[in-house]
C-alpha positions in Angstrom: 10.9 -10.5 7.6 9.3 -12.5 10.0 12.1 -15.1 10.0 14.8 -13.2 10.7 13.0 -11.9 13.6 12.4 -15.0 14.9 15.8 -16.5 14.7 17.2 -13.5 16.4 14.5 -13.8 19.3 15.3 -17.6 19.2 19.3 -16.6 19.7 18.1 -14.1 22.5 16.4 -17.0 24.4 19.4 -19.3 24.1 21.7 -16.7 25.8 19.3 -16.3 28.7 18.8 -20.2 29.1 15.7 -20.1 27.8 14.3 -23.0 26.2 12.5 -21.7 22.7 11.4 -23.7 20.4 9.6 -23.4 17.1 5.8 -24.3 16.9 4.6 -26.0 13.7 0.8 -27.3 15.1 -0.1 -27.9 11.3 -3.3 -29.9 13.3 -4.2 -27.0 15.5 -4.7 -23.7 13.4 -3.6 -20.5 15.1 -1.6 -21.9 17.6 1.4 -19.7 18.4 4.7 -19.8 16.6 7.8 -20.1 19.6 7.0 -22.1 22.7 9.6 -20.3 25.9 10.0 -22.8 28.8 11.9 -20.6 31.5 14.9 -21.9 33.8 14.1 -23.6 37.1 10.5 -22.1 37.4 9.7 -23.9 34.0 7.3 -20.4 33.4 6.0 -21.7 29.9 5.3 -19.0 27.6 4.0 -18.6 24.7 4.7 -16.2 21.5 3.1 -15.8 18.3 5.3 -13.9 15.9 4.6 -11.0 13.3 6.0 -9.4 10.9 8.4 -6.6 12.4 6.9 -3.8 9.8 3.5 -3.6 11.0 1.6 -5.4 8.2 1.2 -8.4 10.4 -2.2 -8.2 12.6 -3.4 -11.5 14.3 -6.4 -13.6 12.4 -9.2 -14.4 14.8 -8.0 -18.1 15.3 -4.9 -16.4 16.8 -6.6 -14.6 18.9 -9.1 -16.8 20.1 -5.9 -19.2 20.8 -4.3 -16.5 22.8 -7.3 -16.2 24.9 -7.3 -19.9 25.5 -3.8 -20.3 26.6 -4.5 -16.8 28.7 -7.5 -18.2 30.2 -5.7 -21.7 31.2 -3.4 -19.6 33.3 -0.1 -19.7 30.6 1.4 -16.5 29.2 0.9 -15.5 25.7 2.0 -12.7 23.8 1.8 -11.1 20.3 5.6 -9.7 19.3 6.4 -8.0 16.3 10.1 -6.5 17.6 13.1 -7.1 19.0 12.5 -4.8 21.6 9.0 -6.7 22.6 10.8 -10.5 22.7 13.6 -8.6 24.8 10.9 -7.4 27.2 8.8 -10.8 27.7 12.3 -12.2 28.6 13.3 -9.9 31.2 9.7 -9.8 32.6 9.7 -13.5 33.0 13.3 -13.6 34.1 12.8 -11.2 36.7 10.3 -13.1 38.5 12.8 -16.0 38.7 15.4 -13.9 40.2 13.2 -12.1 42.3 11.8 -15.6 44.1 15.5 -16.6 45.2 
């Protein structure tokens, strides 16, 4: 479930110092669902969730949002695991530790 996924990510986030918070841009249709503002650097980045099965594909406001943010210079990523939160959080984080 989608949900679960997302609280876990959201828990993931916390533990790395990772300000996450939950999305709901009832006004702005396919915006993405977590908003990630990274320590120090204040890297924003942002996450639309999907169901970790595989059924969930994104619908073309989604992606046309992604392109947007994308284009504006902001990360933005599709994640439907664990595994792929894990990854945008130790791809941003790297870059923080990396410019010390």
């Amino acid at each position: 479930m989608e949900s679960k996924l997302q609280a876990k990510c959201m828990k993931l986030a916390k533990v790395n110092k990772v300000l996450a918070r939950k999305v709901n841009a009832e006004a702005r249709k396919g915006f993405p669902d977590l908003l990630l503002i990274f320590p120090i650097t204040g890297k924003t980045v942002y996450v639309e969730m999907k169901r970790p099965n595989g059924k969930g594909k994104l619908s073309k406001l989604q992606e046309l949002e992604l392109d947007r943010i994308r284009k504006q210079g902001a990360s933005a990523y599709q994640c439907a695991s664990y595994d792929k939160f894990a990854e945008i959080i130790r791809t941003h984080l790297i870059t923080y530790y990396t410019s010390i």
